[in-house]
Z-matrix of the N, CA and C atoms (Angstrom, degrees):
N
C 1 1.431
C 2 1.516 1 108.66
N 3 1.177 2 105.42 1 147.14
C 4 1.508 3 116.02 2 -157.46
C 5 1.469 4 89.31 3 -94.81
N 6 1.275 5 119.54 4 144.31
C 7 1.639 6 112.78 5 166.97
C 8 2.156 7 108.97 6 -111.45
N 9 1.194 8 110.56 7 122.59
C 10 1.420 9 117.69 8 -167.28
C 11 1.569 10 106.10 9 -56.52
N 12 0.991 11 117.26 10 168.33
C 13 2.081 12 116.71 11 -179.72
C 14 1.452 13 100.89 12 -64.12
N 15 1.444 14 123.69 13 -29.90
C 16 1.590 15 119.88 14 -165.25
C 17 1.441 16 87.44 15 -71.28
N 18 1.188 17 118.09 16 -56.07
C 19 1.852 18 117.44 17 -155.88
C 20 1.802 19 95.16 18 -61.14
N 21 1.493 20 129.94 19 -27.14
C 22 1.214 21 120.21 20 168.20
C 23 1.729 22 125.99 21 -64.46
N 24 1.652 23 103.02 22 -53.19
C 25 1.142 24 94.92 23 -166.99
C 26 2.132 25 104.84 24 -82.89
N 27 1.081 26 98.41 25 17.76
C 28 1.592 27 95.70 26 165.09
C 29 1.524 28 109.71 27 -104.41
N 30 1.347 29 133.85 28 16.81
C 31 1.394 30 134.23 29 -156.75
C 32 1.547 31 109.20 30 -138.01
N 33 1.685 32 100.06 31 -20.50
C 34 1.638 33 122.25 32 161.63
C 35 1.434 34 111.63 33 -43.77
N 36 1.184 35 109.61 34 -79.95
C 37 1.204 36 105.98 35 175.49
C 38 1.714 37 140.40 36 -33.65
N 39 1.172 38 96.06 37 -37.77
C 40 1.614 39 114.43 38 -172.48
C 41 2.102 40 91.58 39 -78.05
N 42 1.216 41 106.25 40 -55.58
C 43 0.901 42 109.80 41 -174.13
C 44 1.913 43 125.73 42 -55.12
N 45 1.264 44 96.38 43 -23.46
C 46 1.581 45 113.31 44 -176.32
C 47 1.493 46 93.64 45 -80.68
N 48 1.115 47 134.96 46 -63.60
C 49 2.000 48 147.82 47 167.80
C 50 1.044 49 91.68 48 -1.35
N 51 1.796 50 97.07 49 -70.73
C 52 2.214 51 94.38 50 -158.88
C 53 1.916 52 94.56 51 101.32
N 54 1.521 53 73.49 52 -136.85
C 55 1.946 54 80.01 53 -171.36
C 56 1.765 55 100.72 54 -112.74
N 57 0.965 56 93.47 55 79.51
C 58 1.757 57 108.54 56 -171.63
C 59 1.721 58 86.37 57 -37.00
N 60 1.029 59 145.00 58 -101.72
C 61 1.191 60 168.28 59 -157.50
C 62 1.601 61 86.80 60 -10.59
N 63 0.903 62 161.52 61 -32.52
C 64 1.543 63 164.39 62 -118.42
C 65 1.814 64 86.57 63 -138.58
N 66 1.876 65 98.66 64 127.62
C 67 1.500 66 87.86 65 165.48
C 68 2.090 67 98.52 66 -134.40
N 69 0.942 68 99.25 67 -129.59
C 70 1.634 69 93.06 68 -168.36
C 71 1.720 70 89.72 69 -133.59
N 72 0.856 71 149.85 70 164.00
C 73 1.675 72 147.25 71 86.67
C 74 1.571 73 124.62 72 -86.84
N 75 2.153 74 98.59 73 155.64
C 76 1.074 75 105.09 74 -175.86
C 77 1.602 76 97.76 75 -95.00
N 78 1.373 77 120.11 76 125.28
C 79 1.148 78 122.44 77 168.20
C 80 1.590 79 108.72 78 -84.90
N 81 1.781 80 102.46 79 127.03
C 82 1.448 81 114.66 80 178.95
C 83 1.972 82 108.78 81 -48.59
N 84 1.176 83 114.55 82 140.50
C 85 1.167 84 106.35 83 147.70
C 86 1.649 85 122.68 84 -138.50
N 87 1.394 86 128.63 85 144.62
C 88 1.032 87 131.20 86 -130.03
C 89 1.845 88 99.31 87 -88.70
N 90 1.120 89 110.82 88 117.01
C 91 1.491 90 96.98 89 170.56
C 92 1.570 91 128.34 90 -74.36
N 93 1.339 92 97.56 91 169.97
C 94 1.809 93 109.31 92 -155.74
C 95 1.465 94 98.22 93 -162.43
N 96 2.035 95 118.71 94 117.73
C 97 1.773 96 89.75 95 168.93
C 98 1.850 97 107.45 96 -102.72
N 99 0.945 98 144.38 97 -120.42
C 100 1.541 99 138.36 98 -120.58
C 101 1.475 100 78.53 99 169.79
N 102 1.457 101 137.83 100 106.90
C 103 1.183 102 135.65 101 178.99
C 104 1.858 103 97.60 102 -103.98
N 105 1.575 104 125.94 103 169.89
C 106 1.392 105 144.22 104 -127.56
C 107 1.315 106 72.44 105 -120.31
N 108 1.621 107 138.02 106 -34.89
C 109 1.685 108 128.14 107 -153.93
C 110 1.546 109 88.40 108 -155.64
N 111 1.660 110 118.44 109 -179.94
C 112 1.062 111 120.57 110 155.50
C 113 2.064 112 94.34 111 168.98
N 114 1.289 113 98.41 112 142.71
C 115 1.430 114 119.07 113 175.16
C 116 1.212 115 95.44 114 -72.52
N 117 2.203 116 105.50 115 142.24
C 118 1.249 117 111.40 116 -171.21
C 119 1.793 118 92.12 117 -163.85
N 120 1.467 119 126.60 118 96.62
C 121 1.052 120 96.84 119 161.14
C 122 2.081 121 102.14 120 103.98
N 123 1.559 122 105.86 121 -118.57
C 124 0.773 123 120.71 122 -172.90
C 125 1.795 124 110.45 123 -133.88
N 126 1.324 125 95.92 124 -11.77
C 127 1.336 126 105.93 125 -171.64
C 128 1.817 127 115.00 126 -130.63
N 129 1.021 128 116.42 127 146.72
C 130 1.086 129 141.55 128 163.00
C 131 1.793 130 126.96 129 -57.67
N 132 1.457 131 117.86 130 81.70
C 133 1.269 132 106.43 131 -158.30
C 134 1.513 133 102.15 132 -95.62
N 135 1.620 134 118.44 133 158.22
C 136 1.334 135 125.59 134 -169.11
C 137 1.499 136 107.54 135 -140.10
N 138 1.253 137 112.05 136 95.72
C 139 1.635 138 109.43 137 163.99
C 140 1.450 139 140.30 138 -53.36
N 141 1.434 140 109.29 139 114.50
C 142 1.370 141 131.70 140 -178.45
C 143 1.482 142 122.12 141 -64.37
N 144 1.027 143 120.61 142 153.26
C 145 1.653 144 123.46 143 -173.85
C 146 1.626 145 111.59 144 -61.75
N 147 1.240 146 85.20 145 -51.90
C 148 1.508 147 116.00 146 -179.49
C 149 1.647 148 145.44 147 -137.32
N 150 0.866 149 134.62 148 149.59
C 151 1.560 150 143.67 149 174.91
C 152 1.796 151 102.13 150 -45.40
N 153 1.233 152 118.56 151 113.19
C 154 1.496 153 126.73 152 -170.40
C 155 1.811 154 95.31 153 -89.29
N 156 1.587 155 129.03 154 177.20
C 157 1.225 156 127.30 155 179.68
C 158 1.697 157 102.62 156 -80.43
N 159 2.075 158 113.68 157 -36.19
C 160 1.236 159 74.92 158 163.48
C 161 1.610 160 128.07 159 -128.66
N 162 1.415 161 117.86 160 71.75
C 163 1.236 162 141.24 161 130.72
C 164 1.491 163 124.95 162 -59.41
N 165 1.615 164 124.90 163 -55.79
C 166 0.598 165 166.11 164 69.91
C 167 2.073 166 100.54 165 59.13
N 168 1.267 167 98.07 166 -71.87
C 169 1.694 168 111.37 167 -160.83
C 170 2.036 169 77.11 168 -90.14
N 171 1.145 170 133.95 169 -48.44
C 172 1.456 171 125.13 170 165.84
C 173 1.272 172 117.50 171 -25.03
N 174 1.534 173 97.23 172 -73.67
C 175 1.574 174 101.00 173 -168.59
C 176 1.411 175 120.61 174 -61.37
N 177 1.524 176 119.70 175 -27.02
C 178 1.216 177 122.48 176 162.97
C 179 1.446 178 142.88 177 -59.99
N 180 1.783 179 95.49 178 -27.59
C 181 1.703 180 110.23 179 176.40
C 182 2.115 181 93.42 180 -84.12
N 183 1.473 182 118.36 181 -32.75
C 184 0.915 183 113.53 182 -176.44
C 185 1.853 184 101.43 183 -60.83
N 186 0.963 185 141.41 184 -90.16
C 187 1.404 186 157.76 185 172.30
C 188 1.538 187 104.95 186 -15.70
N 189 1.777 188 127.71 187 -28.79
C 190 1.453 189 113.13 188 174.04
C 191 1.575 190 97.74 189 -81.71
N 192 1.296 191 112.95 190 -46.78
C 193 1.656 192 106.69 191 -173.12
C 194 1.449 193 122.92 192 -69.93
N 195 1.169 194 112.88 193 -13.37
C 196 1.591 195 122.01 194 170.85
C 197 1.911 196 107.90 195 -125.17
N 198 1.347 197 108.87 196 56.44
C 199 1.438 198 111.15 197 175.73
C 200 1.746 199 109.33 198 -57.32
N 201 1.215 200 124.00 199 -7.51
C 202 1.504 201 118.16 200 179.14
C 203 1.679 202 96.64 201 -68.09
N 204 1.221 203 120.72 202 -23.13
C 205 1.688 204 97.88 203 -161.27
C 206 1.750 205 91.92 204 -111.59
N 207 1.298 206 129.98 205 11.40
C 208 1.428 207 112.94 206 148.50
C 209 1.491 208 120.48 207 -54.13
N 210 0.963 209 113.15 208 140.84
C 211 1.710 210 138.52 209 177.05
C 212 1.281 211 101.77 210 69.92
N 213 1.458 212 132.85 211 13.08
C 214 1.578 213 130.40 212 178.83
C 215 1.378 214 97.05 213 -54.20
N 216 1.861 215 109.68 214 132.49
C 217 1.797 216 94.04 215 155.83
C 218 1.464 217 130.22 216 -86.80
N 219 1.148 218 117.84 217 18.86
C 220 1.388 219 148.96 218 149.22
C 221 1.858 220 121.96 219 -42.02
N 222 1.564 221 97.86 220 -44.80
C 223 1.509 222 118.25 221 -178.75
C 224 1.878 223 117.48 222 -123.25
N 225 1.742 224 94.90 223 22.79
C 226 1.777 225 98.77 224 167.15
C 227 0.882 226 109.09 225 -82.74
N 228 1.755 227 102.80 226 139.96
C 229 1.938 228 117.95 227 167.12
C 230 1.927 229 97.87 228 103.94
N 231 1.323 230 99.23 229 -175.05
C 232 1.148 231 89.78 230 -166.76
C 233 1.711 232 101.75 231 -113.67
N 234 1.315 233 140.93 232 138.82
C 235 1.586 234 164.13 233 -148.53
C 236 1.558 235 89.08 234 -59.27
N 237 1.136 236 109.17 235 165.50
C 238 1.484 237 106.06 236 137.03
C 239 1.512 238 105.87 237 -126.64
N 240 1.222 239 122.89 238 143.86
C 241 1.445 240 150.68 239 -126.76
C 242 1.441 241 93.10 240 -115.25
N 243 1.536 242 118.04 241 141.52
C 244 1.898 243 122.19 242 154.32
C 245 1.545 244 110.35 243 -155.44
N 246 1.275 245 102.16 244 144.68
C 247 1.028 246 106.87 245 -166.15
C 248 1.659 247 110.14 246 -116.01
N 249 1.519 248 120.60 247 145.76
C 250 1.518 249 88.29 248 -165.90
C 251 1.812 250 86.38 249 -116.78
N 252 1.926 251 126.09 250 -1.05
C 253 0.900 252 134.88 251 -167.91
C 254 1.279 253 129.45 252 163.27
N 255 1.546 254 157.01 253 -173.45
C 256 1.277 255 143.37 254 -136.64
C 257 1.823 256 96.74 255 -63.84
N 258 1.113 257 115.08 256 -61.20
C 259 1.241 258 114.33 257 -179.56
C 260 1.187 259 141.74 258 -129.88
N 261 1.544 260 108.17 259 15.94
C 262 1.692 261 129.89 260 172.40
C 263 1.393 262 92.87 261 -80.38
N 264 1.512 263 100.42 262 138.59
C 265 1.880 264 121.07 263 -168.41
C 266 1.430 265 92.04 264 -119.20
N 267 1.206 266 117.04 265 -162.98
C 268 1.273 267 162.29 266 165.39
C 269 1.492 268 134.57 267 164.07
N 270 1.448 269 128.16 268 118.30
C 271 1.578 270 126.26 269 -178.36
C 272 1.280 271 101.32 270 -115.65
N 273 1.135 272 98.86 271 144.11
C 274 1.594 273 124.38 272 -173.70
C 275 1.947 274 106.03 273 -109.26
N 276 0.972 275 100.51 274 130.45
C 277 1.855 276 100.71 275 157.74
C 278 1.223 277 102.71 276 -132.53
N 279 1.488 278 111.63 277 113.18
C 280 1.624 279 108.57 278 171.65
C 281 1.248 280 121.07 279 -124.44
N 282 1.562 281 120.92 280 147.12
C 283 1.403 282 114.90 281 -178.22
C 284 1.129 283 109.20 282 -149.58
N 285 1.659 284 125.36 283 156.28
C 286 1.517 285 118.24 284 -156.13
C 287 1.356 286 112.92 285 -72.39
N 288 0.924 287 124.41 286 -175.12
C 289 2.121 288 124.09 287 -170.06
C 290 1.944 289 98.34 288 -177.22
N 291 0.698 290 94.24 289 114.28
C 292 1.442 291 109.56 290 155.20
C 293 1.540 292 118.00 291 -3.26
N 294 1.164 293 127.84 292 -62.82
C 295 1.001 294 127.82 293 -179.74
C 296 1.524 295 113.15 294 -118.21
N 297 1.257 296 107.17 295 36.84
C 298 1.872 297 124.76 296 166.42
C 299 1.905 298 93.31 297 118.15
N 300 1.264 299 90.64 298 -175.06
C 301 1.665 300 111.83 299 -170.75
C 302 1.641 301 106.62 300 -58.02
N 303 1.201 302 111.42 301 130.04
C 304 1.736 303 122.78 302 161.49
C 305 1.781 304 97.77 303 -92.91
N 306 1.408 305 102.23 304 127.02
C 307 1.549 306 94.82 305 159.45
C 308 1.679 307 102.42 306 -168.93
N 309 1.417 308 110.21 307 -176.76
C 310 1.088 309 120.74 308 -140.50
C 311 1.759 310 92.10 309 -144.68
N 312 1.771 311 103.01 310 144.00
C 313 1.817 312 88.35 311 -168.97
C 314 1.337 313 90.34 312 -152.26
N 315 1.462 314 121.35 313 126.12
C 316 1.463 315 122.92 314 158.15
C 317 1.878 316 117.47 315 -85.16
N 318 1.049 317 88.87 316 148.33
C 319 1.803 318 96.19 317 -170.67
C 320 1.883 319 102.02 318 -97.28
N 321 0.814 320 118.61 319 155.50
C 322 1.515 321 129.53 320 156.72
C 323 1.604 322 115.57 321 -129.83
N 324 1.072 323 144.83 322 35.66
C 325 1.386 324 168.71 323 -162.10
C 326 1.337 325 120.09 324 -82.68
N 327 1.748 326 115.13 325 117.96
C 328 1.576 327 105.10 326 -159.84
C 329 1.154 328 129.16 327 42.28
N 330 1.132 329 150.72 328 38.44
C 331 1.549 330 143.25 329 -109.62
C 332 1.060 331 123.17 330 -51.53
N 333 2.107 332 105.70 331 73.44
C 334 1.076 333 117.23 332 142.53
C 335 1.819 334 106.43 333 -109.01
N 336 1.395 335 108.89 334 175.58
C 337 1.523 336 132.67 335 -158.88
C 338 1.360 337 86.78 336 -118.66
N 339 1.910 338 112.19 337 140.33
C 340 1.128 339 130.37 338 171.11
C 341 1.606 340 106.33 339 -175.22
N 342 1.885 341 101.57 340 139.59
C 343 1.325 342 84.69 341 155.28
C 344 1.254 343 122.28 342 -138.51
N 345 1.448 344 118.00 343 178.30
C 346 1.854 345 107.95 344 -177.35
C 347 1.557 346 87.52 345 -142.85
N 348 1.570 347 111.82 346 159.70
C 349 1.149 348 133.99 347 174.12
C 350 1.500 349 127.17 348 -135.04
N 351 0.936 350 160.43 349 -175.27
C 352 1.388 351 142.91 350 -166.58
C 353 1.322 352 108.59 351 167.10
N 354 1.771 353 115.23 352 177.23
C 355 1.509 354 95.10 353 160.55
C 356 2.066 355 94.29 354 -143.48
N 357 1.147 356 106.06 355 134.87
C 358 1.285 357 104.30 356 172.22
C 359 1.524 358 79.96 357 145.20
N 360 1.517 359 115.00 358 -165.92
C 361 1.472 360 147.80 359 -164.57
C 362 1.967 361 88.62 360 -61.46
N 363 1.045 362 124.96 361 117.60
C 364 1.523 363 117.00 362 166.55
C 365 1.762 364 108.61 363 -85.98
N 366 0.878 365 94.50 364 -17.29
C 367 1.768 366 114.12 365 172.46
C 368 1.383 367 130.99 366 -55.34
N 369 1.060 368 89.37 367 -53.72
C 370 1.661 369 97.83 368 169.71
C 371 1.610 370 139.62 369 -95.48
N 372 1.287 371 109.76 370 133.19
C 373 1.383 372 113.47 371 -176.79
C 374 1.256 373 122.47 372 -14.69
């Protein structure tokens, strides 16, 4: 059965909707900022502008010896970096979560390697 142009252009509409019944919410997520310094440990860490060459040459010796966490989406985008002194690191991957930041942090510490992850303020004591 043939349907006439009227029976089309009255069916446009419905058809453009979709599934009206379906709407969206904004789920809250909890804010958190990225502080300039912060106590950690024993040391005093200080965030860098940027990824240095060897930060950089870190994360790379880190990633051959722990090839399980290549392509993690845990560690997409690029860290933000602190330094608490010649060669104590810290990288950050953070991303928003519901009830504050999920993220993920490799250590360079005494130069030993470690990491911890958490979810809330990584910042604070």
């Amino acid at each position: 059965m043939r349907c006439p142009k009227i029976c089309i252009l009255l069916l446009l509409p419905a058809m453009a909707a979709g599934c009206g019944g379906q709407s969206t919410t904004a789920i809250p997520v909890a804010s958190w900022t990225v502080p300039e310094s912060f106590s950690g440990g024993k040391f005093t860490w200080t965030r860098m502008p940027e990824l240095t060459k060897a930060d950089e040459d870190l994360l790379n010796r880190f990633f051959r010896n722990q090839p399980q966490f290549t392509g993690s989406p845990e560690l997409e985008g690029t860290p933000l970096v602190f330094h608490s002194g010649k060669s104590d690191r810290r990288f950050y991957w953070i991303r928003p979560g519901i009830e504050g930041p999920v993220w993920f942090c490799i250590l360079f510490e005494n130069n030993r390697l470690d990491t911890i992850s958490g979810n809330g303020d990584p910042f604070s004591p």
